[in-house]
C-alpha positions as CSV (number, residue, x, y, z in Angstrom):
1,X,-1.9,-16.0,0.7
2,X,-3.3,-17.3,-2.4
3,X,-3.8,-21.2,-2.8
4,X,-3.7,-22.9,-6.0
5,X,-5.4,-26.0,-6.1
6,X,-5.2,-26.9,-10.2
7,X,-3.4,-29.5,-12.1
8,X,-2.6,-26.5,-14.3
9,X,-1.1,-23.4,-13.1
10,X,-1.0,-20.4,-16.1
11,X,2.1,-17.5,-16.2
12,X,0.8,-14.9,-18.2
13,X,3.3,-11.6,-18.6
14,X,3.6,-8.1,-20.8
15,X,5.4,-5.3,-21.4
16,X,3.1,-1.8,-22.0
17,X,3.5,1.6,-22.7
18,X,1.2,3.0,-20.1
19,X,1.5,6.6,-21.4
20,X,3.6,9.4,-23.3
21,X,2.4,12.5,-22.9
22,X,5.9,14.5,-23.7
23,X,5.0,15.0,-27.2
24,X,1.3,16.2,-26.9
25,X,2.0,18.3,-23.9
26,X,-0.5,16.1,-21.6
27,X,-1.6,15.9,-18.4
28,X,1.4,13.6,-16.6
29,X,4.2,16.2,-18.1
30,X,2.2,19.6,-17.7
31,X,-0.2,19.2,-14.4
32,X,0.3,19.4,-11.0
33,X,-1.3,17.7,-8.1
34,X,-2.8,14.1,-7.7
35,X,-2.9,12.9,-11.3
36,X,-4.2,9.2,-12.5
37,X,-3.6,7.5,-15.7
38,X,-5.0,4.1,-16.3
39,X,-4.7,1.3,-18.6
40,X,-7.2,-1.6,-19.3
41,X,-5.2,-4.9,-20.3
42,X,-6.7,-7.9,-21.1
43,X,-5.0,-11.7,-20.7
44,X,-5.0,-13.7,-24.1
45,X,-6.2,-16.6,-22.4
46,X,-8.8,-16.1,-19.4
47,X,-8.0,-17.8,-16.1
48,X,-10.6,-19.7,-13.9
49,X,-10.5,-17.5,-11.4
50,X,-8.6,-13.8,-10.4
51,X,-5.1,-14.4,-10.5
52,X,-2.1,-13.0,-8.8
53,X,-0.5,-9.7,-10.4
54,X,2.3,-8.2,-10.2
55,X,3.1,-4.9,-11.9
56,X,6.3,-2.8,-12.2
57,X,8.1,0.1,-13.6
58,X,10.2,-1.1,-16.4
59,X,11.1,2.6,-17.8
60,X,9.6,6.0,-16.6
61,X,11.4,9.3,-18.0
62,X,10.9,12.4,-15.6
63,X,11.4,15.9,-15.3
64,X,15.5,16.0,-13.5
65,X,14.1,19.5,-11.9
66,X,11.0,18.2,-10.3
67,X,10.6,15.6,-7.1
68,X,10.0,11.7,-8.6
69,X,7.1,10.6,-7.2
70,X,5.2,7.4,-8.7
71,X,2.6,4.8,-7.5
72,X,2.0,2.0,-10.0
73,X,-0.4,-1.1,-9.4
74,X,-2.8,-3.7,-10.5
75,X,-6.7,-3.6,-9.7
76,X,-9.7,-4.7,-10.7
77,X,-8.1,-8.0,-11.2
78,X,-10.5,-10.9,-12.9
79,X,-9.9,-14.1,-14.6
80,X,-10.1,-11.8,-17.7
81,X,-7.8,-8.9,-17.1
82,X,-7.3,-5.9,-15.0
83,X,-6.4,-2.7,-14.7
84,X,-2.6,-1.0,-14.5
85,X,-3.1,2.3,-12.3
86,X,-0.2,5.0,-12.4
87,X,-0.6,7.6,-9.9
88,X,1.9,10.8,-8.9
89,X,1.6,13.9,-7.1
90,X,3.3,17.1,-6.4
91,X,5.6,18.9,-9.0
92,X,6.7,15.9,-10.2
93,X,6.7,15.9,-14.2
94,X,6.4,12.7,-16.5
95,X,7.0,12.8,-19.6
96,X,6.7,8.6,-20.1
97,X,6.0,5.3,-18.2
98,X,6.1,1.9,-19.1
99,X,5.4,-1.5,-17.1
100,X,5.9,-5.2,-16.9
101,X,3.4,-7.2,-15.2
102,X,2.9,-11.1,-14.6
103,X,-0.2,-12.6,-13.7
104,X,-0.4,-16.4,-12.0
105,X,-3.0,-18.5,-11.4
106,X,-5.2,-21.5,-11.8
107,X,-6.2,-22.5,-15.8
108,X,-8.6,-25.2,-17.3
109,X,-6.8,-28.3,-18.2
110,X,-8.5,-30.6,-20.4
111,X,-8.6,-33.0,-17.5
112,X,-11.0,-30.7,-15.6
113,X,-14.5,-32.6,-14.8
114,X,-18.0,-30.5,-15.5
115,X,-20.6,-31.7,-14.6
116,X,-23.0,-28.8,-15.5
């Protein structure tokens, strides 16, 4: 469990395409196997510390003959930004992906003492 012990807590959200490889005949729609894809996103406003993230699917468009198999999350979480990982495996075809994240966490408030 995360505490939060600011005077200001900060929502931050997005919605990004994470990859479309369809068109250009890339490696999510024409491999096989483990396959990564990964996506640096950066908050407009930092936080003081590593917030909490939450990441989700919000549109994926796969091969109807092939097995759906997907893994999506957040890491390399800092006060700055993190990282959105997709992952699948197997036959399993994509031709797009998409997510929606939300970070929350602790932010500077103008009322914030330092002394150094």
């Amino acid at each position: 469990m995360k505490y939060l012990t600011s005077q200001s807590i900060g929502v931050a959200q997005g919605d990004d395409v994470l990859f479309s490889d369809f068109e250009d005949g890339g490696e999510m729609w024409t491999g096989e196997g483990a396959r990564e894809r990964r996506k640096a996103l950066l908050f407009r406003e930092p936080f003081r510390g590593a917030p909490m993230v939450h990441v989700s699917l919000s549109m994926w468009d796969m091969d109807s003959a092939t097995n759906a198999r997907a893994d999506v999350a957040a890491e390399k979480i800092t006060e700055k930004g993190f990282d959105v990982v997709f992952r699948t495996w197997g036959d399993t075809r994509v031709a797009r992906a998409r997510i929606r994240w939300i970070a929350i966490g602790e932010v500077a408030h103008e009322d914030d003492w330092q002394l150094y």
